[in-house]
PQR file with spaces between the fields and no chain letter, atoms N, CA, C, O and H, PARSE charges and radii, in Angstrom:
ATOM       1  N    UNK     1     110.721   97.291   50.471 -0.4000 1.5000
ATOM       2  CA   UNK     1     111.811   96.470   50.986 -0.0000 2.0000
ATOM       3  C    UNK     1     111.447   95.979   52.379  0.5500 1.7000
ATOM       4  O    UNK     1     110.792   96.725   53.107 -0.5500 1.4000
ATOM       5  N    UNK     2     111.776   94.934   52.745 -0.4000 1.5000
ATOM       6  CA   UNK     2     111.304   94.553   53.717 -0.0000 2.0000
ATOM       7  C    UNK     2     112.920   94.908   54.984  0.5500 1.7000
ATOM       8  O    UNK     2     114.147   94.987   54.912 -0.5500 1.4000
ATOM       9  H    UNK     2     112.308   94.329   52.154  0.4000 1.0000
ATOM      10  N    UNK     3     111.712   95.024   56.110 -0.4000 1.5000
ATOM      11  CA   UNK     3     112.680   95.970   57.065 -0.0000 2.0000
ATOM      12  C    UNK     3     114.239   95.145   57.843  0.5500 1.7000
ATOM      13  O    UNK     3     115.316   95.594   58.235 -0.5500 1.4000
ATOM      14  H    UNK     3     110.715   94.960   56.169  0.4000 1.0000
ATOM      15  N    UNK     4     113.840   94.241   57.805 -0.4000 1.5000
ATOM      16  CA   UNK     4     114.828   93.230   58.115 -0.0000 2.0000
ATOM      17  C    UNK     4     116.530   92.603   56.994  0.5500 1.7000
ATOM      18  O    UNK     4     117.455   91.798   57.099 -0.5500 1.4000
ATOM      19  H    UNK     4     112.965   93.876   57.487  0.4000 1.0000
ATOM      20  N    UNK     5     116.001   93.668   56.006 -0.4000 1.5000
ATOM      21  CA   UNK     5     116.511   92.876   55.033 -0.0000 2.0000
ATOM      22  C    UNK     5     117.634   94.001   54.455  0.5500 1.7000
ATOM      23  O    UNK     5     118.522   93.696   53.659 -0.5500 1.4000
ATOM      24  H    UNK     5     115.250   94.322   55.921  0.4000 1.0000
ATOM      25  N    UNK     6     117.461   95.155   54.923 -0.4000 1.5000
ATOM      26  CA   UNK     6     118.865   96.286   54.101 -0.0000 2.0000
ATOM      27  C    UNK     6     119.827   95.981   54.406  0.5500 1.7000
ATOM      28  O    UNK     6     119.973   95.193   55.340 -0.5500 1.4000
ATOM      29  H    UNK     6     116.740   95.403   55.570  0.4000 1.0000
ATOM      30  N    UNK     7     121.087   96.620   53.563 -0.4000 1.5000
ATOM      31  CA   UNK     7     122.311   95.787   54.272 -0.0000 2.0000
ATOM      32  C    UNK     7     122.637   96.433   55.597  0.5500 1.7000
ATOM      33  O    UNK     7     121.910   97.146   56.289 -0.5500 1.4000
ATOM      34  H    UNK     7     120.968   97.260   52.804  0.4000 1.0000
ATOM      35  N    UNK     8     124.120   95.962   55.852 -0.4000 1.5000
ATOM      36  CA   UNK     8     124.270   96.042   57.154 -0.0000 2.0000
ATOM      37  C    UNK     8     125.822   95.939   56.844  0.5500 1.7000
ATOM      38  O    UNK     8     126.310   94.909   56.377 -0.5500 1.4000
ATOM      39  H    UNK     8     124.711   95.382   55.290  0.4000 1.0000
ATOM      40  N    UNK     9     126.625   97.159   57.156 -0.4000 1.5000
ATOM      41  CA   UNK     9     127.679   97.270   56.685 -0.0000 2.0000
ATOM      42  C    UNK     9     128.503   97.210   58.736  0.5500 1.7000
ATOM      43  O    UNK     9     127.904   97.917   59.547 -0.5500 1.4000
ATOM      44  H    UNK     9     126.229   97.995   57.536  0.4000 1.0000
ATOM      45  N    UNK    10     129.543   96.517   59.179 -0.4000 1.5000
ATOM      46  CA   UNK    10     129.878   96.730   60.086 -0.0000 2.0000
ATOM      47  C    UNK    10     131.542   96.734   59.787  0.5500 1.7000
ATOM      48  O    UNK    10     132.136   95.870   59.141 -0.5500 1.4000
ATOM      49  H    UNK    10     130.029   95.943   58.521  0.4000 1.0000
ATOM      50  N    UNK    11     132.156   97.957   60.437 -0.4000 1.5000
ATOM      51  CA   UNK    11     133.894   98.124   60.074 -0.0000 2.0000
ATOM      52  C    UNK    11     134.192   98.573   61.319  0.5500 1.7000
ATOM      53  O    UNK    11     133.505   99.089   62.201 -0.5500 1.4000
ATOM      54  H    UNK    11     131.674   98.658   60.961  0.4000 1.0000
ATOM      55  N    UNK    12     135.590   98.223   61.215 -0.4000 1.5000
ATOM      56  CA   UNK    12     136.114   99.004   62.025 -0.0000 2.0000
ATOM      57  C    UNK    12     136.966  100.251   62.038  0.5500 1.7000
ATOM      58  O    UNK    12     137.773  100.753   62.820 -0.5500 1.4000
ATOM      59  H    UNK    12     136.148   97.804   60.498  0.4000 1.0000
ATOM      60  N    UNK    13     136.453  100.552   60.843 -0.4000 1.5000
ATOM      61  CA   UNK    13     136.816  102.034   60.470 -0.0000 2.0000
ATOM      62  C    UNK    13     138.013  102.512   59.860  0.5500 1.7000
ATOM      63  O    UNK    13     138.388  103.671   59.684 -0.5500 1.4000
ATOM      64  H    UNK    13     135.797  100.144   60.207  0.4000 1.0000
ATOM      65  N    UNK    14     138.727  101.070   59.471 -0.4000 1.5000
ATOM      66  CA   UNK    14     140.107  101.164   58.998 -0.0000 2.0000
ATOM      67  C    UNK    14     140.648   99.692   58.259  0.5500 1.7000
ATOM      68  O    UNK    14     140.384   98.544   58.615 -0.5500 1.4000
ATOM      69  H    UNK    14     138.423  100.128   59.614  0.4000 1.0000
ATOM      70  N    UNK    15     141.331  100.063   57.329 -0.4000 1.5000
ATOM      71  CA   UNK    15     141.951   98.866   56.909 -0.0000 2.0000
ATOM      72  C    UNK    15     142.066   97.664   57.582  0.5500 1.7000
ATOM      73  O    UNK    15     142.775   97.895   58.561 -0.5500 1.4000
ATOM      74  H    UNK    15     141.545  100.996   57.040  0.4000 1.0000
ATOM      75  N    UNK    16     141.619   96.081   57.563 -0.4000 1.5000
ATOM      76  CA   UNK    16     141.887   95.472   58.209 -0.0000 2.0000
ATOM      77  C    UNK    16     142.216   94.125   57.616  0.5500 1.7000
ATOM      78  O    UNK    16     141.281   93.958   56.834 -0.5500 1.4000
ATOM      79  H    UNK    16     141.043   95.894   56.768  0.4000 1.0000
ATOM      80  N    UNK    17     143.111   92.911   57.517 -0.4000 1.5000
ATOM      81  CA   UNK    17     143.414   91.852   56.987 -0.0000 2.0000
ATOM      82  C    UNK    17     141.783   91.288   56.350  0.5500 1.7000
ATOM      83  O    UNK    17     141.787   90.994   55.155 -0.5500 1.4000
ATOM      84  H    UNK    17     143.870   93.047   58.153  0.4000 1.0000
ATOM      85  N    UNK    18     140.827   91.181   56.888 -0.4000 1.5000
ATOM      86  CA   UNK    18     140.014   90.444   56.449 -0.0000 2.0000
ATOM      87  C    UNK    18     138.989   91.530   55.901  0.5500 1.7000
ATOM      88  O    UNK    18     138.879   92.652   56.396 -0.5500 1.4000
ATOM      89  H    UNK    18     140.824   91.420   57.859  0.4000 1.0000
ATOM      90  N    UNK    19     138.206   91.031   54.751 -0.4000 1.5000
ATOM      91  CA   UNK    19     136.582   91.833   54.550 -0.0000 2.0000
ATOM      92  C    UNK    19     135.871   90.672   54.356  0.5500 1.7000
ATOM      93  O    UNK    19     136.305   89.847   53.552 -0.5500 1.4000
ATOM      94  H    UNK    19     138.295   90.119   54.349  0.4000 1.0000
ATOM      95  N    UNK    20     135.083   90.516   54.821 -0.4000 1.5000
ATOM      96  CA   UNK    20     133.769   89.347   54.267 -0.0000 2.0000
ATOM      97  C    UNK    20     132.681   90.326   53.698  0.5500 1.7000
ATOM      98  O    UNK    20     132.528   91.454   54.166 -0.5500 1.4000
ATOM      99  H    UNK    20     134.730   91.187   55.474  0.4000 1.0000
ATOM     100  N    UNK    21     132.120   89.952   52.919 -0.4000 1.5000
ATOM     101  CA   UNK    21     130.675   90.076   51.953 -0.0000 2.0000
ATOM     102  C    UNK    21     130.128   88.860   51.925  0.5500 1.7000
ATOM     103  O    UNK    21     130.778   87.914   51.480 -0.5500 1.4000
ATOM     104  H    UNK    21     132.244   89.036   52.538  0.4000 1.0000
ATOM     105  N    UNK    22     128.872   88.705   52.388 -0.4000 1.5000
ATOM     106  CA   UNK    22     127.709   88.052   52.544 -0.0000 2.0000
ATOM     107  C    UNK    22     126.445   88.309   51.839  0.5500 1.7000
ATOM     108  O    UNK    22     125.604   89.091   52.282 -0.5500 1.4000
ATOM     109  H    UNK    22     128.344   89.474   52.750  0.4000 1.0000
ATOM     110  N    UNK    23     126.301   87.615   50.680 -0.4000 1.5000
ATOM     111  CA   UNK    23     124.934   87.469   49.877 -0.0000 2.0000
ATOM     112  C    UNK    23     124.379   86.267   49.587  0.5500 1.7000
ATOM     113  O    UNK    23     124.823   85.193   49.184 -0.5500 1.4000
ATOM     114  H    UNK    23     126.984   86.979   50.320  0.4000 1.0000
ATOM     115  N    UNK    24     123.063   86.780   49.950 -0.4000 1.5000
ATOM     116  CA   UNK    24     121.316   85.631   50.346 -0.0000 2.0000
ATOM     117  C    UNK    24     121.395   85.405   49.013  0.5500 1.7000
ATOM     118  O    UNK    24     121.821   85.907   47.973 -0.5500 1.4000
ATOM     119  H    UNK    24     122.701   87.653   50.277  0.4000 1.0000
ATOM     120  N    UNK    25     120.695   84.245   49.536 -0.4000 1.5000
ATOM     121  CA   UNK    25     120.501   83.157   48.211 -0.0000 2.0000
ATOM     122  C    UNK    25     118.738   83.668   47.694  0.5500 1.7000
ATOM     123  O    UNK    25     118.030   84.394   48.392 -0.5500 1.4000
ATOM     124  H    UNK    25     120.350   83.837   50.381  0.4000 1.0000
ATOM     125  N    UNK    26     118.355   83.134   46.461 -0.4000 1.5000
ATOM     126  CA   UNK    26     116.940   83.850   45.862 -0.0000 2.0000
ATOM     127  C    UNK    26     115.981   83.480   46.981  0.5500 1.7000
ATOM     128  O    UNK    26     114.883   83.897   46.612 -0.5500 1.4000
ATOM     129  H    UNK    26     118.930   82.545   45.894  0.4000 1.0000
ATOM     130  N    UNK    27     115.833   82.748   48.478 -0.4000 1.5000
ATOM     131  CA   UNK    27     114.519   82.966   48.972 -0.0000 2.0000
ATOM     132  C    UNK    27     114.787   83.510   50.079  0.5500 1.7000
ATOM     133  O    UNK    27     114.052   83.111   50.982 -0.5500 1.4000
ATOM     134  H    UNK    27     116.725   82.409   48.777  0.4000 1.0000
ATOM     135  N    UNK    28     115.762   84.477   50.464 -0.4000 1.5000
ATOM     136  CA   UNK    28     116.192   85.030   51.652 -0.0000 2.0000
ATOM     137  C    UNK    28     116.528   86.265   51.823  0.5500 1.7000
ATOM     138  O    UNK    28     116.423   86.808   50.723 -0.5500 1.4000
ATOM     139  H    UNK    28     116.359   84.801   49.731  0.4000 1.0000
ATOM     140  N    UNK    29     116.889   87.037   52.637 -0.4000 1.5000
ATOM     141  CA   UNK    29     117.855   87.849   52.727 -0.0000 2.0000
ATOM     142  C    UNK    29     119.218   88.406   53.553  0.5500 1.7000
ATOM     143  O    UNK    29     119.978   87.458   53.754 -0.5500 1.4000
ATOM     144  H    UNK    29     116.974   86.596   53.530  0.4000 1.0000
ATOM     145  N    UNK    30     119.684   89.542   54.031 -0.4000 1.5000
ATOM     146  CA   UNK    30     121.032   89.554   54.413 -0.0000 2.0000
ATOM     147  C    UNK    30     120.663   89.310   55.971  0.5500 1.7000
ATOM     148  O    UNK    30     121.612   89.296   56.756 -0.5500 1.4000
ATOM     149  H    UNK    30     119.067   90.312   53.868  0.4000 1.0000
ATOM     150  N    UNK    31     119.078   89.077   56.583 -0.4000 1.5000
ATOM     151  CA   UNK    31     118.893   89.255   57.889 -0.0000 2.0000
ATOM     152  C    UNK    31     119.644   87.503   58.079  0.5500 1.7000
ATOM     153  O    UNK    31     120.401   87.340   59.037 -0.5500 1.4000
ATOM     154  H    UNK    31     118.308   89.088   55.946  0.4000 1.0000
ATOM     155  N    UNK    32     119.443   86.631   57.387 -0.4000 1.5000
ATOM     156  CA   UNK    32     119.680   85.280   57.548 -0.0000 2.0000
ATOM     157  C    UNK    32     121.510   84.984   58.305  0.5500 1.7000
ATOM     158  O    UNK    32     121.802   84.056   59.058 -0.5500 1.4000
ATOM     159  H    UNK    32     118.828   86.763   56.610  0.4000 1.0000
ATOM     160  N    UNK    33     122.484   86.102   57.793 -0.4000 1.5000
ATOM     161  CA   UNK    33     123.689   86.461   58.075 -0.0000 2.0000
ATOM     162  C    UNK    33     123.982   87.189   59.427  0.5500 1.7000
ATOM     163  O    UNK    33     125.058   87.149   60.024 -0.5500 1.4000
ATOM     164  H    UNK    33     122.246   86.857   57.180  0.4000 1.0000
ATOM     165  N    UNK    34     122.816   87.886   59.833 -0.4000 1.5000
ATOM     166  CA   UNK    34     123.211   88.591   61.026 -0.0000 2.0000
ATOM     167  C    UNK    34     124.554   88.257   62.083  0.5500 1.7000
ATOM     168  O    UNK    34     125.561   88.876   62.426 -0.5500 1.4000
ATOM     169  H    UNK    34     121.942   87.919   59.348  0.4000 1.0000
ATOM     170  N    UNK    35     123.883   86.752   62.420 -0.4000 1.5000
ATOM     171  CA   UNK    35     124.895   85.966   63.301 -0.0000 2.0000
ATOM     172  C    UNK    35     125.907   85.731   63.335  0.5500 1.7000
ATOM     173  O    UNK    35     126.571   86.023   64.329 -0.5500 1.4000
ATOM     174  H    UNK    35     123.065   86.249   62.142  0.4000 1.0000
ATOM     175  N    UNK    36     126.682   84.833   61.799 -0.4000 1.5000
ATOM     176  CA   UNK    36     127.348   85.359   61.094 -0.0000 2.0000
ATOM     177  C    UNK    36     128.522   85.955   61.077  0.5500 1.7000
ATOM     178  O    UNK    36     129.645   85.507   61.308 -0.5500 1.4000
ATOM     179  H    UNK    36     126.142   84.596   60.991  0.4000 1.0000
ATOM     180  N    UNK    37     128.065   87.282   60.706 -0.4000 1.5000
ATOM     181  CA   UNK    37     128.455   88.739   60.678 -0.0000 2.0000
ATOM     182  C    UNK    37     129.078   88.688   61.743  0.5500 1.7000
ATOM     183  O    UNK    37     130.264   88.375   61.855 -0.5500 1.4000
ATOM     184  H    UNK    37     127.153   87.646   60.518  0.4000 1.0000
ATOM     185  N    UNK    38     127.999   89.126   63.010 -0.4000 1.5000
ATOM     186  CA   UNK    38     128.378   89.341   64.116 -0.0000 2.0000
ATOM     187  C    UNK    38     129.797   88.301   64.506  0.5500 1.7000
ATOM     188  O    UNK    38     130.568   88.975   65.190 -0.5500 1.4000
ATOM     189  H    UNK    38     127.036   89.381   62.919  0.4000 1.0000
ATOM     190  N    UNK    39     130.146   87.402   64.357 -0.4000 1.5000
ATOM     191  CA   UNK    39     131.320   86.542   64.358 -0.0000 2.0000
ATOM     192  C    UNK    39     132.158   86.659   63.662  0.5500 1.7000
ATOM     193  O    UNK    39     133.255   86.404   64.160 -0.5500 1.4000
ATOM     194  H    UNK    39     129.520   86.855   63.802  0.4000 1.0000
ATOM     195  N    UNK    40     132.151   87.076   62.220 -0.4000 1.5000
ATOM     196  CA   UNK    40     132.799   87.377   61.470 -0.0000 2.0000
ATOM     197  C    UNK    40     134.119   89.015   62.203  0.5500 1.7000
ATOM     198  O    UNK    40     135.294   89.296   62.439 -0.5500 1.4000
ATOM     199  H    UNK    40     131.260   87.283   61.816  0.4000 1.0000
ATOM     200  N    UNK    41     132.919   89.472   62.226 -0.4000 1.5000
ATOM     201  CA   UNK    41     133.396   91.082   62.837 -0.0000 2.0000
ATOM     202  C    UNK    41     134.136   90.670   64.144  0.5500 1.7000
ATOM     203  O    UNK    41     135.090   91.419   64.355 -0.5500 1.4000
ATOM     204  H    UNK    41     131.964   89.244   62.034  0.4000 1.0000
ATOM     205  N    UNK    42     133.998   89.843   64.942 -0.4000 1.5000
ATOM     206  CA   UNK    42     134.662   89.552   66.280 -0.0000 2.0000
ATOM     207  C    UNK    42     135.993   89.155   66.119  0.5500 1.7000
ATOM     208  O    UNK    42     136.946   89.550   66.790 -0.5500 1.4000
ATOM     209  H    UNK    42     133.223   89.234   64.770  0.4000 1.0000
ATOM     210  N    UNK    43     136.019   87.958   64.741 -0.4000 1.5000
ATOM     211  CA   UNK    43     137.227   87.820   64.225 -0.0000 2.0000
ATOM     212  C    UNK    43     137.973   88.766   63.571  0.5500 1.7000
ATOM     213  O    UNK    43     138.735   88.426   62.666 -0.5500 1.4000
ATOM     214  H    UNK    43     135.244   87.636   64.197  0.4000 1.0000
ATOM     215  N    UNK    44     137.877   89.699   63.847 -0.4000 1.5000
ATOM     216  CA   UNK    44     138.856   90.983   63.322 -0.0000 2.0000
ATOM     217  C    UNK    44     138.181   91.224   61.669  0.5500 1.7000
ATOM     218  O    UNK    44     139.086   91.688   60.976 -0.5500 1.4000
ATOM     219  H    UNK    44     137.258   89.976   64.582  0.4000 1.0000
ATOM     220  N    UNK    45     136.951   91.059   60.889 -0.4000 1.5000
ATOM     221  CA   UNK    45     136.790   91.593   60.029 -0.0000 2.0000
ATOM     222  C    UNK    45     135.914   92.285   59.863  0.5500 1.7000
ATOM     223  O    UNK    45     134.897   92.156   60.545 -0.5500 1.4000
ATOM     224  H    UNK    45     136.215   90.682   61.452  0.4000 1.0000
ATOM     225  N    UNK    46     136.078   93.719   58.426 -0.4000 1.5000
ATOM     226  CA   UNK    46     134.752   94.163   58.272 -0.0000 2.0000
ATOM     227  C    UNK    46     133.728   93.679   57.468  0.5500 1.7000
ATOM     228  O    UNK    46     134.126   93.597   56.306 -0.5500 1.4000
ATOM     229  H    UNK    46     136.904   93.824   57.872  0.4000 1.0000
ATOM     230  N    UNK    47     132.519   93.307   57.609 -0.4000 1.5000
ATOM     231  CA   UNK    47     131.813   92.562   57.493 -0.0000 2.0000
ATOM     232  C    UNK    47     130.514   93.534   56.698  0.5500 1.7000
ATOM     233  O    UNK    47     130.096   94.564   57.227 -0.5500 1.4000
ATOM     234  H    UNK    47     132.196   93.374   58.553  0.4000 1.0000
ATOM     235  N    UNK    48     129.890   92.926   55.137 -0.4000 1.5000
ATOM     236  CA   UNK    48     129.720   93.838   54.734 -0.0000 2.0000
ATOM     237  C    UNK    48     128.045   92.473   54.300  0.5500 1.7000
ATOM     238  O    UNK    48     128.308   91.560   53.518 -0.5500 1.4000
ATOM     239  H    UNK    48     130.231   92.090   54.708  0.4000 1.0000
ATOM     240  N    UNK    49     126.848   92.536   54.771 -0.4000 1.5000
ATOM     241  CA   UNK    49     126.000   91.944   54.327 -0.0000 2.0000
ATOM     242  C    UNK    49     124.682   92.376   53.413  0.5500 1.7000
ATOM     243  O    UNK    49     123.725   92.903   53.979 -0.5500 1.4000
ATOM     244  H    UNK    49     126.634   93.279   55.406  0.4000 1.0000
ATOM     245  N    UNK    50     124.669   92.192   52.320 -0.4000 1.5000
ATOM     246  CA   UNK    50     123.879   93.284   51.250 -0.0000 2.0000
ATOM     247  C    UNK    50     123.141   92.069   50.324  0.5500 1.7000
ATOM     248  O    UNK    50     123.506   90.982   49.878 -0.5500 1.4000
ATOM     249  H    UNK    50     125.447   91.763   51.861  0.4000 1.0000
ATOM     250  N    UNK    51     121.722   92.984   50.283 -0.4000 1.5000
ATOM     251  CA   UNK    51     120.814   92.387   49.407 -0.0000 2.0000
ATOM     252  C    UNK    51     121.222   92.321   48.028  0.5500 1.7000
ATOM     253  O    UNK    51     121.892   93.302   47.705 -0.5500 1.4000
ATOM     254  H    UNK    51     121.425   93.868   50.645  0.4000 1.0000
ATOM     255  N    UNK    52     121.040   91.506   47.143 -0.4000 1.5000
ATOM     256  CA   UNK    52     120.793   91.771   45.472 -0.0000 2.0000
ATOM     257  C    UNK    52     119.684   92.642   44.842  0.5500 1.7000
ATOM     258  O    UNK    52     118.628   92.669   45.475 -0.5500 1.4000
ATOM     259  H    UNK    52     120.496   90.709   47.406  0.4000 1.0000
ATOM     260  N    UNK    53     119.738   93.240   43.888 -0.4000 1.5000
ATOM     261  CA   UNK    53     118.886   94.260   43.577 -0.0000 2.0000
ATOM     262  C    UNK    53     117.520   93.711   43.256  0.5500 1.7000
ATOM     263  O    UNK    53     117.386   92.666   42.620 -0.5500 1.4000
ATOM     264  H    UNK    53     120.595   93.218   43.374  0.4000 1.0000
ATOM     265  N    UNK    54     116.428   94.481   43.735 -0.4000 1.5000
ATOM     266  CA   UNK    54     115.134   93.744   43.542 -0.0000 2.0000
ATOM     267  C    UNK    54     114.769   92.502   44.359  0.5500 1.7000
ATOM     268  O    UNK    54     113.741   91.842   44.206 -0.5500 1.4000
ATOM     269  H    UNK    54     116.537   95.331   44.251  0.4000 1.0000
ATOM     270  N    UNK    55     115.745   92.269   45.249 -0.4000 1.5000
ATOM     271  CA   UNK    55     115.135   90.556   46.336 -0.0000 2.0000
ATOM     272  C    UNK    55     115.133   91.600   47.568  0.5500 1.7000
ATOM     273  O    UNK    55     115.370   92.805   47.661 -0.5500 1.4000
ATOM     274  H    UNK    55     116.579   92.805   45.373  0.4000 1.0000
ATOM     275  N    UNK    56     114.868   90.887   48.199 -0.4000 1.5000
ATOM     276  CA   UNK    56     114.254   91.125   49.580 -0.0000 2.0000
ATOM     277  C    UNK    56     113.101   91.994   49.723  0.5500 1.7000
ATOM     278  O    UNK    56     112.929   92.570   50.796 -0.5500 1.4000
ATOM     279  H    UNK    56     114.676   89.909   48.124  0.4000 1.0000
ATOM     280  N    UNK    57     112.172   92.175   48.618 -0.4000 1.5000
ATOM     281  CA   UNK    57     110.951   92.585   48.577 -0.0000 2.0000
ATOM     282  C    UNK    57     109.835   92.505   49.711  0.5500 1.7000
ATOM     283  O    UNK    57     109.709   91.370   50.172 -0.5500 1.4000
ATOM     284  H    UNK    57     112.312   91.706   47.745  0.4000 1.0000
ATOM     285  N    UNK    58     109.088   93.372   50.197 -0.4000 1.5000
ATOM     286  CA   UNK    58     108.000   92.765   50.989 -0.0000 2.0000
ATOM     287  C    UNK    58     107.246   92.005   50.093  0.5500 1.7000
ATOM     288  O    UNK    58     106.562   91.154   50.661 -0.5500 1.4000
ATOM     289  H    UNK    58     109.190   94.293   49.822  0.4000 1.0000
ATOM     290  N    UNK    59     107.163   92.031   49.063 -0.4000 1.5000
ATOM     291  CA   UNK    59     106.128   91.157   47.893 -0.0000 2.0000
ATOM     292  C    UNK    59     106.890   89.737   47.432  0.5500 1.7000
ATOM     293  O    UNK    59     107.812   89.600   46.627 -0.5500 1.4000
ATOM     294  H    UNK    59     107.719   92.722   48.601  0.4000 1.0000
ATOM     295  N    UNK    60     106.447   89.108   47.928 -0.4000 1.5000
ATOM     296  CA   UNK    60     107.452   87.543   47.733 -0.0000 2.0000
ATOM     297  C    UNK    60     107.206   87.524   46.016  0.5500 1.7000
ATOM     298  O    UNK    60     108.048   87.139   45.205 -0.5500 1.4000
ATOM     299  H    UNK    60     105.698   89.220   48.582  0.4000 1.0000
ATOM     300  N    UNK    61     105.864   88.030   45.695 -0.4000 1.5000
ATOM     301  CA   UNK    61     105.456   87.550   44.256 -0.0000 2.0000
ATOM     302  C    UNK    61     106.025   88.228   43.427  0.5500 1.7000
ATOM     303  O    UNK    61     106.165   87.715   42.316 -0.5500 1.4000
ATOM     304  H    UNK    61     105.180   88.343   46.353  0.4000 1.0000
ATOM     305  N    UNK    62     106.424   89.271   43.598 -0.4000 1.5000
ATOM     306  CA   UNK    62     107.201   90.284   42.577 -0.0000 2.0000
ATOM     307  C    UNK    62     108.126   89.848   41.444  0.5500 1.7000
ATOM     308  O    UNK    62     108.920   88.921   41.601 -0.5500 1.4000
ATOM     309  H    UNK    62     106.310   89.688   44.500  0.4000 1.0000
ATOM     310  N    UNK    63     108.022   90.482   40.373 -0.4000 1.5000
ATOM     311  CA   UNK    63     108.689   89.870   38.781 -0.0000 2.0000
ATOM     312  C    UNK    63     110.188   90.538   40.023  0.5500 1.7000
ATOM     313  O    UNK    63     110.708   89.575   40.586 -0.5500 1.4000
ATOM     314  H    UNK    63     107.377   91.235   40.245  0.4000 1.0000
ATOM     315  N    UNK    64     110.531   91.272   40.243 -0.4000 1.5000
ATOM     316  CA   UNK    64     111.706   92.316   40.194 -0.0000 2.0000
ATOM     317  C    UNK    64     112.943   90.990   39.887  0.5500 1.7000
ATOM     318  O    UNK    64     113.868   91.258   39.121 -0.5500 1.4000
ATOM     319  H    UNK    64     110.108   92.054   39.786  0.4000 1.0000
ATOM     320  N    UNK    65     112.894   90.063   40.317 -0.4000 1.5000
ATOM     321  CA   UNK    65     114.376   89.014   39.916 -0.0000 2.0000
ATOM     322  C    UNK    65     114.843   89.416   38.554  0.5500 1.7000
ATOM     323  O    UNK    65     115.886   89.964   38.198 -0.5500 1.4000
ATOM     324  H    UNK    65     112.143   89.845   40.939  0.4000 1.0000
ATOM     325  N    UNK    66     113.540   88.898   37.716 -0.4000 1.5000
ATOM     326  CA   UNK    66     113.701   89.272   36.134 -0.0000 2.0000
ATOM     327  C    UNK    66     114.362   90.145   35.646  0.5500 1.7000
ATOM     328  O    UNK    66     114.959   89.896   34.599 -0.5500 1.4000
ATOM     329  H    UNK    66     112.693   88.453   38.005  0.4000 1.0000
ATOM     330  N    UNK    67     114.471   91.518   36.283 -0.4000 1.5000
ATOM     331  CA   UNK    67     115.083   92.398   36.363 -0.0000 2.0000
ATOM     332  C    UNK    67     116.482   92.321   36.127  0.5500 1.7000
ATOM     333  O    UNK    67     117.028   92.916   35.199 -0.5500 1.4000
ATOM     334  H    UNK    67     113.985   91.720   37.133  0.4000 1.0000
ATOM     335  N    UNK    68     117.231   91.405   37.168 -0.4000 1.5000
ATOM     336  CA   UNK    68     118.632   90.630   36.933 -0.0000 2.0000
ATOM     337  C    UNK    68     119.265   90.639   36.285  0.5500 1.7000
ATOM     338  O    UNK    68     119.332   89.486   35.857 -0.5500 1.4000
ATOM     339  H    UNK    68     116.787   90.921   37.922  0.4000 1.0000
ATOM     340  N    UNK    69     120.365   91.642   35.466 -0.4000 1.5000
ATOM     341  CA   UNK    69     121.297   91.062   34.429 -0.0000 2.0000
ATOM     342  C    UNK    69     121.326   89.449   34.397  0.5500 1.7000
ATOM     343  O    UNK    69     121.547   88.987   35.516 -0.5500 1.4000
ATOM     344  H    UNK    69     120.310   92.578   35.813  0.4000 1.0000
ATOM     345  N    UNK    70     121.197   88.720   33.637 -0.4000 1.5000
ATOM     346  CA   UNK    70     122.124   87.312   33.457 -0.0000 2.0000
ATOM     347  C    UNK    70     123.396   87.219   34.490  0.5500 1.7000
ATOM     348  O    UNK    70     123.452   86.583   35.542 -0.5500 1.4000
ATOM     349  H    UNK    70     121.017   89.095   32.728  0.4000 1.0000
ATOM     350  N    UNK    71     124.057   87.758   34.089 -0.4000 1.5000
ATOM     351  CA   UNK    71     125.884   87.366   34.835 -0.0000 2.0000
ATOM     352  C    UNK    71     125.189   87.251   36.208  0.5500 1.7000
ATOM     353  O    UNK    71     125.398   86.225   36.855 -0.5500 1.4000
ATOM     354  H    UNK    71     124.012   88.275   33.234  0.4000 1.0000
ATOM     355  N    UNK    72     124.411   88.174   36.699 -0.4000 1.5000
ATOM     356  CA   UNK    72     124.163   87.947   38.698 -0.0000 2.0000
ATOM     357  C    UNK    72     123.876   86.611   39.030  0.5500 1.7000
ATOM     358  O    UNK    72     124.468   85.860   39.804 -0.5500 1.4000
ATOM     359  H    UNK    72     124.241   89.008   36.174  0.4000 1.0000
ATOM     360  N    UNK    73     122.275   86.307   37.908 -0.4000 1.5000
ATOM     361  CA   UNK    73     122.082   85.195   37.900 -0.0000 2.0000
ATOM     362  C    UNK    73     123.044   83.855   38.350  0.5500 1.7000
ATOM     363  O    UNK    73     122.789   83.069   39.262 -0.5500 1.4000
ATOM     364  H    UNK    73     121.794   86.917   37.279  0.4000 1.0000
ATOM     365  N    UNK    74     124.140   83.833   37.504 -0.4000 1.5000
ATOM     366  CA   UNK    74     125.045   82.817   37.891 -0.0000 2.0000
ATOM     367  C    UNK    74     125.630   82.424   38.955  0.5500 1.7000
ATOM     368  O    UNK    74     125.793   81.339   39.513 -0.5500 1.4000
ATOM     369  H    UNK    74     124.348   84.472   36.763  0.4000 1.0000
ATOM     370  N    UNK    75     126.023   83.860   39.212 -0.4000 1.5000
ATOM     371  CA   UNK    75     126.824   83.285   40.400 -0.0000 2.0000
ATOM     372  C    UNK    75     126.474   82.950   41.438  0.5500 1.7000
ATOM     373  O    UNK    75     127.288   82.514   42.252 -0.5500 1.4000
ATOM     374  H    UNK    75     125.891   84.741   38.759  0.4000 1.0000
């Protein structure tokens, strides 16, 4: 996994009006959100930015997408 790329869960430790979830598109990962986030969370939410299973590889070439149920695929 590449080091930049695990998620990155930020709360404020309690129930709050807003949650955002943030997920990278197939040539990226959750580091692309950092900024983001960080704004997101300022606006009073917890802010939750997470890879898809098998992307954010250090191996760009890697089958692991394939891996993918279908349904992820879509959305």
């Amino acid at each position: 996994m590449n080091p930049d790329c695990f998620m990155q869960f930020t709360t404020y430790g309690q129930k709050v009006e807003r949650v955002i979830v943030l997920v990278h598109d197939y040539t990226n990962c959750p580091a692309q959100f950092h900024e983001s986030g960080e704004l997101f969370y300022d606006w009073g939410g917890n802010v939750l930015l997470t890879p898809l299973p098998y992307w954010s590889l250090t191996d760009r070439v890697a089958d692991g997408p394939k891996k993918i149920p279908s349904i992820l695929m879509i959305a």
